[in-house]
C-alpha positions in Angstrom: 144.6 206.0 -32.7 141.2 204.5 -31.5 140.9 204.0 -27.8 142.2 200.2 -26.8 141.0 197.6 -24.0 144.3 195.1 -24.4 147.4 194.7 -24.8 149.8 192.1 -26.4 152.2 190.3 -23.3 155.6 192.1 -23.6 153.1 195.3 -24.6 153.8 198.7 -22.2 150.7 199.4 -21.0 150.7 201.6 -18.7 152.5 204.6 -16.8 152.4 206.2 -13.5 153.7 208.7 -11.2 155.4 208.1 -7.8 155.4 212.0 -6.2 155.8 213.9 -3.1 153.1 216.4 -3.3 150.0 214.7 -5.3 147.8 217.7 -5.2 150.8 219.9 -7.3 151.3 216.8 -9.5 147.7 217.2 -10.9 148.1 221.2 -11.5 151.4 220.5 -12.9 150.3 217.8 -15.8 147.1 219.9 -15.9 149.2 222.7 -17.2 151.7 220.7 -19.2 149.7 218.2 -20.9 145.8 219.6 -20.4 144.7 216.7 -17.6 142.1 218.7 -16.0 139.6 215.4 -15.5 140.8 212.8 -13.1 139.6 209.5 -11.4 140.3 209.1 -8.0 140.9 206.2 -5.8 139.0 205.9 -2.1 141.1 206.1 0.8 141.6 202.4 1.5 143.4 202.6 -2.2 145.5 205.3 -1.4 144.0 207.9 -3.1 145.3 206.5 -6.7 144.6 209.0 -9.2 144.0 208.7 -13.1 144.1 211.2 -15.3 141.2 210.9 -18.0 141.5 212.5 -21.9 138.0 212.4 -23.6 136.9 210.2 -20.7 139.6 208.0 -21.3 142.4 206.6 -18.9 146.0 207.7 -20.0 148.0 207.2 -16.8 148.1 207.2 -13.0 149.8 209.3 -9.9 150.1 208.4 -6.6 152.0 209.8 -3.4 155.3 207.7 -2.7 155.5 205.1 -0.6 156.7 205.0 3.4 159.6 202.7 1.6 160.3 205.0 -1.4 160.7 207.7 1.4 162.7 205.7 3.5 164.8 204.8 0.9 164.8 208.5 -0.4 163.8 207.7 -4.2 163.1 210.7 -5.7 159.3 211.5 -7.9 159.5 209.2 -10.8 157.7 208.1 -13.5 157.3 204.0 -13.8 156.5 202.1 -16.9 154.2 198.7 -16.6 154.4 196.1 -19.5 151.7 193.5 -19.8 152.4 189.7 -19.0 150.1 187.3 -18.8 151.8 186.1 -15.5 153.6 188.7 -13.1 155.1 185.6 -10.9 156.7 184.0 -13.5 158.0 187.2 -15.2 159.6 188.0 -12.1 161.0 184.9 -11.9 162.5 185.2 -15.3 164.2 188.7 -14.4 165.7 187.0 -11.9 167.1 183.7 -13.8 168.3 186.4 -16.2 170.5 188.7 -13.8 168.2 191.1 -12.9 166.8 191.9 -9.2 163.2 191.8 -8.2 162.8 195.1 -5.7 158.8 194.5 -5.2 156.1 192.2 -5.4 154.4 190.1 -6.9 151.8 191.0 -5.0 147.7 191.7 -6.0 146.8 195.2 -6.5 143.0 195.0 -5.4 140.9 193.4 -7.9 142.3 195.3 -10.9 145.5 193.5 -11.7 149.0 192.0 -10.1 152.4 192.8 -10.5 156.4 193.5 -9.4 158.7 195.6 -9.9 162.2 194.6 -11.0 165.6 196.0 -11.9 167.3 194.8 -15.1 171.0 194.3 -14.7 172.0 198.1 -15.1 169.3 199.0 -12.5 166.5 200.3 -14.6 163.1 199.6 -12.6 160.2 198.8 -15.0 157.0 196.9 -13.9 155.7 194.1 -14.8 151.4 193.8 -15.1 149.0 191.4 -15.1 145.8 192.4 -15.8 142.4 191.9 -14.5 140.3 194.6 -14.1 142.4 197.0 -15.1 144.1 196.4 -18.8 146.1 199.4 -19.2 145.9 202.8 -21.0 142.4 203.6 -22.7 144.1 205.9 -25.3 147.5 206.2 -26.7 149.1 208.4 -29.4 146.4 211.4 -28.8 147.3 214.7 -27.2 147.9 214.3 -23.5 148.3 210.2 -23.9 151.2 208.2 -23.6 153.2 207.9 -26.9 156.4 205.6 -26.3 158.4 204.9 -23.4 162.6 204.3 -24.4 165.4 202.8 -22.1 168.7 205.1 -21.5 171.3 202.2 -21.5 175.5 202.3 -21.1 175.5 198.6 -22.4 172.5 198.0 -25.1 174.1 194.7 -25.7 173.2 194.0 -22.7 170.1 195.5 -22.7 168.8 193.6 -25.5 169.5 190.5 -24.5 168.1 190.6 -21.0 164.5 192.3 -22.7 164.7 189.8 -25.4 164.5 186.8 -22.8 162.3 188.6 -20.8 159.6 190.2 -22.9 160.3 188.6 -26.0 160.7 191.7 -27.5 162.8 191.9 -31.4 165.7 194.2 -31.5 166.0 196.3 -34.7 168.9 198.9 -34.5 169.1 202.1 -36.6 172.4 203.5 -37.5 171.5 207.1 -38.3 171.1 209.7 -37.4 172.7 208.2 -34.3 172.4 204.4 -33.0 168.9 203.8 -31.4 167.3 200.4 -31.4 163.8 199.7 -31.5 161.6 196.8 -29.8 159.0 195.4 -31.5 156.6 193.0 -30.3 154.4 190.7 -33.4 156.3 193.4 -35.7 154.9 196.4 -33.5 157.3 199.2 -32.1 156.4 199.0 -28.5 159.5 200.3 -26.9 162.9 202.1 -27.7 166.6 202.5 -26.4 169.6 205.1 -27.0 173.4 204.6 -25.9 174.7 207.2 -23.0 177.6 207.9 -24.3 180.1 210.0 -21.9 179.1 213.2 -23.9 175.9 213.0 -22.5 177.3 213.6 -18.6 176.2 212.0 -15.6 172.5 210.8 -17.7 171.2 207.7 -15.0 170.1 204.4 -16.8 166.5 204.8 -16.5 163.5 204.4 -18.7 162.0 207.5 -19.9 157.9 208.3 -20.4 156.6 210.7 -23.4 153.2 212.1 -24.0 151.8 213.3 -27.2 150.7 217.3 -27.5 150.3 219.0 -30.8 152.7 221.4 -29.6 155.9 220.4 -28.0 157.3 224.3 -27.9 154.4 225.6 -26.1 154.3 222.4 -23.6 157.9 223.2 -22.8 157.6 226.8 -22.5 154.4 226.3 -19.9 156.1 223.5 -18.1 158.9 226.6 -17.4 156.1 228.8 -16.4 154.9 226.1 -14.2 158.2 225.8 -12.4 159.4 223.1 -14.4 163.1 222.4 -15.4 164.1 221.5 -19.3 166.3 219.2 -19.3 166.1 219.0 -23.9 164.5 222.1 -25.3 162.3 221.0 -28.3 164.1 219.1 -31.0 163.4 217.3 -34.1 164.3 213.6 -34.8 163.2 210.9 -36.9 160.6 209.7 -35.2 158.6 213.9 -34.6 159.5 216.5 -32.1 160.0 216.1 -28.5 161.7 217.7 -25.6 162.6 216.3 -22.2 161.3 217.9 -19.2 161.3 217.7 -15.0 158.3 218.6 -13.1 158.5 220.9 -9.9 159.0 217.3 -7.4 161.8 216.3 -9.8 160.1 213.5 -12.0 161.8 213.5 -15.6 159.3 212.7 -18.3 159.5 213.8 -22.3 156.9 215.4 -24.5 156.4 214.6 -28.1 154.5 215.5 -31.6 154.7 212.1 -33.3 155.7 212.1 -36.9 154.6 209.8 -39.8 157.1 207.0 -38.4 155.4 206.9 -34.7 151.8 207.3 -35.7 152.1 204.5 -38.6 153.3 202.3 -36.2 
């Protein structure tokens, strides 16, 4: 897929990384998913790093904040989706049950946002771009690929993104029930059912990066002191597994097949 400079409103269009240990974060991903080039942020922006593929921005880490701390959140990966006004998409969340936990507030020159919680607790952020649009490549090796929602009551789900992003539900039946946002007829986003087989799984929105290999990624996230939380399996949509790095942030790695990479 050709590098990009926009994105659609209700688009994702970015990811990044709230850690404990920022300098381990790098070597970990390094490893994992071959970031070995990064951008980083003067001090006055909190050191903000972006990790580059073929010069390219594909996502962002930081060290946690004194109020994630405080509030002991553990390393986690967030998920931004454009909006062409992060006040009033706030504001919306709101009207439609969910809770707004931060912002909106400017961030520098590059773009503004919140954070907000839908109505099962999933945090996802909301951007607004300015000088920053978003990802610079997606669907390569080491980009982002698709982010998906983990969700005890899609019903609710779907209607609270619906309102919110304006996003078009279309639910698959098999292999297993998984419904599929699209945005102007685009998959953008995806959610599956935790069912009580699936044990104590929190509502959450999950992050995956392409690599050619997902076998290998897992095997040197383990070498890397990773956890593996799904060793490498094959679905519909290519073959992924879902791994934790050494601080504890859950993310997913993923070789796209023909139905991911023709969307």
């Amino acid at each position: 897929m050709p590098t990009t400079t926009e994105f659609a409103p209700g688009t994702p269009c970015w990811v990044d990384l709230s850690t404990s240990d920022l300098d381990a974060a790098r070597g970990f991903y390094g490893t994992v998913l071959g970031w070995n080039d990064f951008e980083v942020a003067p001090a006055e922006a909190g050191y903000y790093t972006m990790a580059l593929v073929d010069g390219q921005r594909v996502a962002g880490m930081m060290t946690a904040s004194d109020d994630e701390r405080a509030m002991a959140v553990p390393p986690h990966w967030n998920t931004y989706v454009c909006t062409t006004s992060a006040d009033d998409s706030a504001e919306r969340a709101q009207e439609l049950g969910g809770t707004v936990v931060a912002g909106p507030f400017d961030v520098l020159d590059v773009g503004r946002m919140a954070v907000v919680l839908d109505r099962e607790g999933a945090a996802i952020s909301v951007w607004e771009p300015r000088a920053h649009p978003g990802f610079g490549l997606l669907r390569q090796p080491g980009a982002f690929t698709w982010v998906q929602l983990g969700s005890r009551d899609p019903e609710q789900a779907k209607a609270f993104y619906t309102e919110l992003f304006g996003w078009k539900p279309e639910v698959h039946t098999e292999p297993m029930p998984y419904t599929e946002w699209k945005v102007n007829g685009t998959p953008v986003a995806g959610m599956l059912e935790i069912t009580p087989d699936m044990g104590p799984m929190p509502v959450s929105w999950q992050v995956f990066f392409e690599v050619s290999d997902p076998d290998g990624a897992v095997d040197q996230a383990k070498q890397a002191g990773g956890a593996v939380y799904v060793e490498p399996m094959d679905v519909p949509a290519g073959r992924f597994g879902t791994l934790g790095d050494p601080q504890g942030a859950v993310f997913s790695v993923m070789k796209s097949g023909p139905l991911m990479t023709q969307g």
